[in-house]
Backbone bond lengths (Angstrom), bond angles and torsions (degrees), N, CA, C in turn:
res aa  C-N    CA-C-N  psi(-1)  N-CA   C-N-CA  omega(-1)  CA-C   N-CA-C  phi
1 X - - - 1.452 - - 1.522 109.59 -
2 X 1.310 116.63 162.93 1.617 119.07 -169.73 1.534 89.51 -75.49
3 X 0.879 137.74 -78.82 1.764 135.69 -170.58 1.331 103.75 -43.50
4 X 1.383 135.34 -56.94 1.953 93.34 163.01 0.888 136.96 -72.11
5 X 1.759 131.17 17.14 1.214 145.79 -168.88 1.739 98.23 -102.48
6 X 1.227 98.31 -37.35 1.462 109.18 178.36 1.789 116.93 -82.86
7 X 1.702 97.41 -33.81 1.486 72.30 177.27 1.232 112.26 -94.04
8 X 1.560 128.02 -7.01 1.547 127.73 163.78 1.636 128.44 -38.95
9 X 1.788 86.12 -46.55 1.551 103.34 172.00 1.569 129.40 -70.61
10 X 1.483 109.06 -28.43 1.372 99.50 170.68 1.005 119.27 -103.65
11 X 2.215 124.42 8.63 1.429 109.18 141.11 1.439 120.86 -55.69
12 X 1.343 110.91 -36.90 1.449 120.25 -163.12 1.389 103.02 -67.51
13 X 1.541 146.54 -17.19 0.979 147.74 -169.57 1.478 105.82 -105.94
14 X 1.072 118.61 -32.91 1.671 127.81 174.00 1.776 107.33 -67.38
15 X 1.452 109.71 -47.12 1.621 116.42 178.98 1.126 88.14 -42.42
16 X 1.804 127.31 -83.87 1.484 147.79 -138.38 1.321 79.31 -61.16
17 X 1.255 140.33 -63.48 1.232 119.82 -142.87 1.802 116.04 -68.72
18 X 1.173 91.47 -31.39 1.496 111.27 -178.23 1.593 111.70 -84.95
19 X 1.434 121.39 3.27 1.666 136.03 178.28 2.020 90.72 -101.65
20 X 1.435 112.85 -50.72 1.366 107.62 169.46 1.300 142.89 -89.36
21 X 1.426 106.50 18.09 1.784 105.24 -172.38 2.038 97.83 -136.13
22 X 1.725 75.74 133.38 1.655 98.49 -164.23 1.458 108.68 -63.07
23 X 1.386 97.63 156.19 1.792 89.40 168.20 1.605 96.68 -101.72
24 X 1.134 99.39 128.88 1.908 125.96 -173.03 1.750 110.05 -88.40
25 X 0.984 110.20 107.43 1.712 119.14 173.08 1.537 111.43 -123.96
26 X 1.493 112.43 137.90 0.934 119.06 141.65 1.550 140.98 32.61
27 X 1.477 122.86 68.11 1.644 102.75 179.95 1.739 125.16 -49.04
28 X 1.038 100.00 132.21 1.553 108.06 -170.27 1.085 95.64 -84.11
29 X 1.589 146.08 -19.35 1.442 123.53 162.83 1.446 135.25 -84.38
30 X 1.636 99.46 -17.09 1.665 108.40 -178.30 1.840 102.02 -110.35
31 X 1.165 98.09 8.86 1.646 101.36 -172.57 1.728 132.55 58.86
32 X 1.389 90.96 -2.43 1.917 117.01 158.00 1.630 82.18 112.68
33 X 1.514 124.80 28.25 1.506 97.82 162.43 1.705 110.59 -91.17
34 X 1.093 108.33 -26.16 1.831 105.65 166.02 1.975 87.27 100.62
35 X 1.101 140.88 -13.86 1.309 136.22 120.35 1.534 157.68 -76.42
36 X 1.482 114.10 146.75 1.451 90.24 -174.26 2.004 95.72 -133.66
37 X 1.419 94.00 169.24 1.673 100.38 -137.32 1.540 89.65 -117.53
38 X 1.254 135.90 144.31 1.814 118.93 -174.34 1.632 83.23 -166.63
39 X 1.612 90.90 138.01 1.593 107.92 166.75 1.350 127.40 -87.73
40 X 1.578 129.08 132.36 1.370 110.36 -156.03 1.340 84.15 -141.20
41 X 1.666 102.09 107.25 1.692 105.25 174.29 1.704 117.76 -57.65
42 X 1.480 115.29 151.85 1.483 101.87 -178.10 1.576 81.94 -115.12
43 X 1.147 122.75 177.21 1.412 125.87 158.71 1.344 96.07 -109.32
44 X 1.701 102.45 157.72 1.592 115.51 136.16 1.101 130.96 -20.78
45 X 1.721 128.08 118.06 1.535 113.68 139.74 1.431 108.77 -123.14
46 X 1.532 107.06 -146.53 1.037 115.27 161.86 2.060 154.35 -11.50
47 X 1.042 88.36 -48.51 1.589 120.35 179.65 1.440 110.70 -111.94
48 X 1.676 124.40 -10.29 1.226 111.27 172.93 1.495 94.16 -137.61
49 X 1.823 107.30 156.71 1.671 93.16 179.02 1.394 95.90 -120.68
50 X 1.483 126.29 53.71 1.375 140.51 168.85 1.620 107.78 -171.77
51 X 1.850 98.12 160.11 1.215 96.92 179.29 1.322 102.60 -102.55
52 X 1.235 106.31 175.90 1.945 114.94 151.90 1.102 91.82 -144.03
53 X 1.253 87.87 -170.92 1.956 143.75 -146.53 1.735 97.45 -106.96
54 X 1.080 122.95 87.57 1.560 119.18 173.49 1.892 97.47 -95.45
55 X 1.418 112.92 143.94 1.133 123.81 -160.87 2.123 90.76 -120.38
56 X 1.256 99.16 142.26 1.519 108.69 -145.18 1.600 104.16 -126.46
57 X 1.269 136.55 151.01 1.773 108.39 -171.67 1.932 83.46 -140.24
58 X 1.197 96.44 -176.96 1.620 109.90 -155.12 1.260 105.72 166.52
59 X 1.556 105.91 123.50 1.263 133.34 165.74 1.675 113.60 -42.25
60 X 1.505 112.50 89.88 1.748 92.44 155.90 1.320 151.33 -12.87
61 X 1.316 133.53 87.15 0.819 132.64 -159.16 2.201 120.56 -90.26
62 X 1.295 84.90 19.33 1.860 94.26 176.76 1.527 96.55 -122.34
63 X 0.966 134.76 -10.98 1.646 133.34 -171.45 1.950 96.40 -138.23
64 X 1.134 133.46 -5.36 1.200 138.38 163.06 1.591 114.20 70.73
65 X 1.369 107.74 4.97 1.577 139.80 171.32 1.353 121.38 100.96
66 X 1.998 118.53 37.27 0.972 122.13 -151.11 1.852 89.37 -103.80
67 X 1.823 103.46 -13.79 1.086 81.39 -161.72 1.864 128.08 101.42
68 X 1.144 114.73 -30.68 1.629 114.95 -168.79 1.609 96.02 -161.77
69 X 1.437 109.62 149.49 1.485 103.87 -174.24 1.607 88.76 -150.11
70 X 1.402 121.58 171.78 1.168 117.34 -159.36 2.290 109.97 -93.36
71 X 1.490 81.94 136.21 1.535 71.25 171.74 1.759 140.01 -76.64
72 X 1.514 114.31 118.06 1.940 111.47 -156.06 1.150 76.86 -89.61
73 X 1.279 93.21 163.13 1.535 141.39 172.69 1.252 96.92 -91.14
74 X 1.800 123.97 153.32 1.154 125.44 177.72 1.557 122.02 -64.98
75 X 1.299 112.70 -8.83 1.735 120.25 165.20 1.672 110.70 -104.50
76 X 1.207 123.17 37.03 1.467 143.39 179.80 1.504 119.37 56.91
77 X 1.506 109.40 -2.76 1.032 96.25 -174.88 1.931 124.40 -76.58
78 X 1.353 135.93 141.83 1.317 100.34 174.72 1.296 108.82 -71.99
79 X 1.753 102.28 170.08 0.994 144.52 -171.57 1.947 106.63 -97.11
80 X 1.051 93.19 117.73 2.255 102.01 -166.43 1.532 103.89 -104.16
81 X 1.144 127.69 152.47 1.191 158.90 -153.27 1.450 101.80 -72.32
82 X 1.708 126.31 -26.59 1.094 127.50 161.58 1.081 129.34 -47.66
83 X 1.372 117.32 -26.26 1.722 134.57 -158.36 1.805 94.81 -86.02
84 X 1.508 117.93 -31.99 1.015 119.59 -155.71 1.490 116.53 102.49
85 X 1.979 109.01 149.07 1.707 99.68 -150.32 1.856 97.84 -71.64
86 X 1.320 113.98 -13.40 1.915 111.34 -168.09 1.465 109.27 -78.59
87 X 1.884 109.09 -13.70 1.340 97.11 -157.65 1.397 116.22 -65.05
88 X 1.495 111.15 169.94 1.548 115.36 -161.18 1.669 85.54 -119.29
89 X 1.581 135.67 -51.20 1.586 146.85 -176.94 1.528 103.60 -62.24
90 X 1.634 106.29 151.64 1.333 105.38 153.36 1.356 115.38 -98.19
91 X 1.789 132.21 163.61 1.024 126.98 170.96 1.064 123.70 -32.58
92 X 1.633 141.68 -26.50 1.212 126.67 -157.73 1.826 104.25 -103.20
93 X 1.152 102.07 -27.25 1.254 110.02 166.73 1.742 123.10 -74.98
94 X 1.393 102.66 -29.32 1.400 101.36 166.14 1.720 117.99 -49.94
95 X 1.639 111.25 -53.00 1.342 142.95 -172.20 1.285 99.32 -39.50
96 X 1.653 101.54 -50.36 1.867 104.11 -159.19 1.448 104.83 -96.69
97 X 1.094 110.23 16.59 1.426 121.96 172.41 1.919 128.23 -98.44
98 X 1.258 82.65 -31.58 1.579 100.48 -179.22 1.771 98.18 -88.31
């Protein structure tokens, strides 16, 4: 019948989708703010008779300032939404595991 044809198909599109979409965590260098923050001593001149500490911002450059980057598997591959959101393996490593 067309309605299990239809709902066959948009399991089949939900699987794939969920075989190709990463599970997204956290940049571990900007801490998921998608910036990073650095102190940049100035010295003294002229107009001041001390330096400071001017604080400086910059685009993340491991998450590209998104904030979240994808979680690898210990053979680099990421790890997809199929596995489930805790998994730590990617599918292919799951495979050779079982």
């Amino acid at each position: 019948s067309k309605v299990w044809r239809f709902v066959m198909g948009k399991m089949k599109d939900l699987l794939i989708e969920l075989q190709e979409t990463p599970i997204m965590v956290p940049c571990p260098d900007c801490l998921g703010e998608g910036d990073i923050f650095y102190e940049v001593p100035r010295p003294h001149g002229p107009d001041r008779d001390v330096g400071v500490i001017d604080i400086e911002m910059e685009i993340c450059e491991t998450c590209s300032g998104d904030g979240r980057i994808e979680r690898l598997c210990d053979c680099g591959e990421p790890v997809t939404k199929i596995m489930g959101q805790d998994a730590e393996i990617c599918m292919e490593c799951a495979d050779e595991n079982v």
